[in-house]
N, C-alpha and C positions, 0 to 999 in steps of 0.2 A: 867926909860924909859919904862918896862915893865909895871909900873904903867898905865903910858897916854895911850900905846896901847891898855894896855885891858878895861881901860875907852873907849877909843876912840872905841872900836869894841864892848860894851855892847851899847855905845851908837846907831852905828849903825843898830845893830842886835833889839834894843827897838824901835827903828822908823820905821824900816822893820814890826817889827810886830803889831805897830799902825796902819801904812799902809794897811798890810794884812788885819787887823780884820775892817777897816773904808772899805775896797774894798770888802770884804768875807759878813759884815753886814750894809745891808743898812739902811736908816733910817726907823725906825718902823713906826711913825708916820705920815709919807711919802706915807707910802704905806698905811695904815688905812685909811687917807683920799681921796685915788682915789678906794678904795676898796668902802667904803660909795657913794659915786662920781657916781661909775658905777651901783652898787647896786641897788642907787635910781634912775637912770636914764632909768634901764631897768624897773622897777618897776612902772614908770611913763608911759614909752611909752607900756608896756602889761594892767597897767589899763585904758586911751588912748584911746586906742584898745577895749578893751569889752566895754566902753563906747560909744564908737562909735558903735560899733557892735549892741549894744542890745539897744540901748535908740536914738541915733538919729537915725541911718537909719532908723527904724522900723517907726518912726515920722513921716518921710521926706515922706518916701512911703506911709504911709497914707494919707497924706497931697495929694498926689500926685493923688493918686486913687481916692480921696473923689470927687476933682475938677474936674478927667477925669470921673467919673461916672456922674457926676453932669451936665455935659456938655453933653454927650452920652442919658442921659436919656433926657435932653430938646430938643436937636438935634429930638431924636425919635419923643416926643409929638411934635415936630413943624410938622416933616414930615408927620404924622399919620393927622392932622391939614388942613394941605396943600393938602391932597389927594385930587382925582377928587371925591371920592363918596361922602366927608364932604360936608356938607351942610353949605351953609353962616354962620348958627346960632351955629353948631361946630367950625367952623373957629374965630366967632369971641370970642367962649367964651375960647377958648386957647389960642389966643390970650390975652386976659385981664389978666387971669390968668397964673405967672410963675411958677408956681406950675406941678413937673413929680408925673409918677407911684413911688411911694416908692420903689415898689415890682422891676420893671425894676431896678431903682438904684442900690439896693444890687445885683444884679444879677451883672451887670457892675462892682460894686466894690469888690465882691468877683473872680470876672475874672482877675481883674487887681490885687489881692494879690498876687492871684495864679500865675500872670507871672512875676510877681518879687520876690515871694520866700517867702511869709510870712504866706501861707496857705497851 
């Protein structure tokens, strides 16, 4: 009879301590894969990020400046054009031609770097 009890209570006290060590150790392999998981997740969203940062904005903004300088500088030569002192024969040959100052342009487009951050 003492026999079974103390079968009966190794056995309990051996399940207790599978228990313990499945509750104490979790799976390894469980957590290695949400460690990789998060790892490359933030790794993806901070390269993401500098990508965005340093290659499209800087794009976009150009993109952006080019066409408002582009625009700003024809604006100008129409106005300049259309003045009361232009003579018909300035009027019309600004007309013909869509052609600005170069020089005005960069002016424009280095104004428009500088207010959004790139100069």
């Amino acid at each position: 009879m003492r026999e079974k009890l103390n079968s009966k209570s190794k056995q309990k006290t051996e399940s207790k301590s599978l228990q313990s060590r499945i509750k104490t150790k979790p799976n390894k392999i469980g957590i290695r894969i949400i460690k990789w998981i998060v790892g490359l997740s933030i790794m993806f969203l901070v390269g993401g990020s500098w990508f965005y940062w340093y290659e499209v904005r800087p794009a976009n903004i150009r993109s952006f400046c080019s066409q408002m300088a582009t625009e700003r500088a024809t604006l100008k030569k129409d106005n300049e054009a259309l003045s009361p002192d232009a003579s018909i024969y300035e009027r019309l040959k600004h007309r013909d031609k869509d052609i600005f100052n170069s020089e005005e342009y960069e002016i424009y487009y280095d104004i428009c770097l500088n207010e959004k951050g790139l100069k």
